[in-house]
C-alpha positions as CSV (number, residue, x, y, z in Angstrom):
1,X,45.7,-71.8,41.6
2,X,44.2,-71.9,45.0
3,X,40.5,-73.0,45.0
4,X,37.9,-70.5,46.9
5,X,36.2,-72.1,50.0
6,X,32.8,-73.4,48.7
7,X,31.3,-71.6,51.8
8,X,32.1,-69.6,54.7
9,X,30.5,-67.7,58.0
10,X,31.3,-64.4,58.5
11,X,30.5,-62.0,61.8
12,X,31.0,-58.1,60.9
13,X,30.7,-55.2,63.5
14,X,31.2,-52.1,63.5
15,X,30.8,-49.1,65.5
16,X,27.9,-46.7,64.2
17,X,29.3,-42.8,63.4
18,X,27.4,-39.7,61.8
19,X,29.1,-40.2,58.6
20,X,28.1,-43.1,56.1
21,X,30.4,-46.2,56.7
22,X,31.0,-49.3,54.9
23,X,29.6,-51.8,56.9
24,X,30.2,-55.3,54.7
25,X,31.3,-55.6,50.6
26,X,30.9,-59.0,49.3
27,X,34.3,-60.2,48.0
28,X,35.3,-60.7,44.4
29,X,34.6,-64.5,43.6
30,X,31.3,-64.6,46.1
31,X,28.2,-64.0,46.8
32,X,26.8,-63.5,50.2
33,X,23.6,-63.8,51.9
34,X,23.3,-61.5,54.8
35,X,21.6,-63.7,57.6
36,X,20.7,-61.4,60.2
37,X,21.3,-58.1,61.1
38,X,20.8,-56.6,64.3
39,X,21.7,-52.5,65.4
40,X,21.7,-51.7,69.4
41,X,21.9,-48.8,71.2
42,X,24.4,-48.6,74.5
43,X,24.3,-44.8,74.6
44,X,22.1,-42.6,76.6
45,X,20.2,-40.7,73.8
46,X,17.7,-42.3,71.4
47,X,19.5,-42.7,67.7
48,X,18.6,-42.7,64.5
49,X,19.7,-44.9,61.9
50,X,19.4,-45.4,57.6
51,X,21.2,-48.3,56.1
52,X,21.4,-49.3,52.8
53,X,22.2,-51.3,50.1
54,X,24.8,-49.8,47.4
55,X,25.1,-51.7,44.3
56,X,27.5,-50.1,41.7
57,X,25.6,-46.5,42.1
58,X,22.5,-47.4,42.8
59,X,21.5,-47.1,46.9
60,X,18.8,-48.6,48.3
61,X,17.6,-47.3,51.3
62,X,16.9,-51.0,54.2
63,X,15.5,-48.6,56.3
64,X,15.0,-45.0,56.4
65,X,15.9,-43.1,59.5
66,X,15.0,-45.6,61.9
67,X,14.7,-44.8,65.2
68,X,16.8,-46.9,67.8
69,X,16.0,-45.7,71.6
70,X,18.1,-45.9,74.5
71,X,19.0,-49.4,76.0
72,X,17.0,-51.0,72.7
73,X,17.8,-52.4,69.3
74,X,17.0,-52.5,65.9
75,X,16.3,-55.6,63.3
76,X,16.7,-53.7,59.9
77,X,16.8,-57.5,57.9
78,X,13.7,-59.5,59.1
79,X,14.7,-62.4,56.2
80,X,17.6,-63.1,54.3
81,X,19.5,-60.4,51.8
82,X,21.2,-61.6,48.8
83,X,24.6,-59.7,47.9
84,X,26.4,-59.8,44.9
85,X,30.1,-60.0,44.3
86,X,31.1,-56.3,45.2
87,X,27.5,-55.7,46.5
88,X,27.8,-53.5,50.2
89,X,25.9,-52.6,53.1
90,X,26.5,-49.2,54.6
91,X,25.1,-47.5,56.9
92,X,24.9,-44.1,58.6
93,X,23.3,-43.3,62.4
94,X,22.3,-39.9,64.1
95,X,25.4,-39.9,66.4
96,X,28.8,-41.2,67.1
97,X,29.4,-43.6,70.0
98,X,25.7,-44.6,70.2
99,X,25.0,-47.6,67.8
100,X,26.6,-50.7,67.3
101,X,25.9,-53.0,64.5
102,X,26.4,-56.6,63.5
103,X,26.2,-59.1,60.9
104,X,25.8,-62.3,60.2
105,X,26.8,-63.5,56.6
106,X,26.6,-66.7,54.8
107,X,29.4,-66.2,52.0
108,X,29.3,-69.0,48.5
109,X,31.7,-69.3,45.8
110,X,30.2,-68.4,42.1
């Protein structure tokens, strides 16, 4: 049986739409502390943004319709989030083609 890496980095982007997305799901075997999070805007209207933290059913709201303006960006995580093994982070902005998020991840074998 192979043994899981004891730890490993992970960078996840994405590109932001008006439907909810699945930005990051901690794998089966893991745990995962999100390290930074950062959401910019390269469009040329001012966004709005919710992301969350979905844990079996329950969602918990980072931020709450966040406003991101033009040319700017957003810090939704100003210290470190702990996931759980399927834990995910999803995330939902005011337009398509607007917002870009990313990640930074820390994942550790259980």
């Amino acid at each position: 049986m192979a043994q899981l890496a004891l730890n490993r980095f992970q960078t996840v982007t994405l590109e932001v739409t008006n439907s909810e997305q699945t930005v990051y799901t901690a794998p089966t075997g893991y745990s995962a502390i999100v390290l930074y999070a950062h959401i910019a805007n390269h469009g040329t209207v001012n966004a709005t943004t919710t992301m969350k933290h979905k844990r079996s059913s329950v969602e918990t709201e980072i931020i709450h319709q966040a406003a991101v303006p033009t040319n700017d960006a957003l810090v939704p995580i100003t210290g470190k989030l702990v996931l759980e093994t399927n834990d995910s982070i999803r995330i939902i902005g005011s337009d398509n083609n607007t917002l870009k998020v990313i990640l930074s991840i820390l994942e550790t074998a259980n």
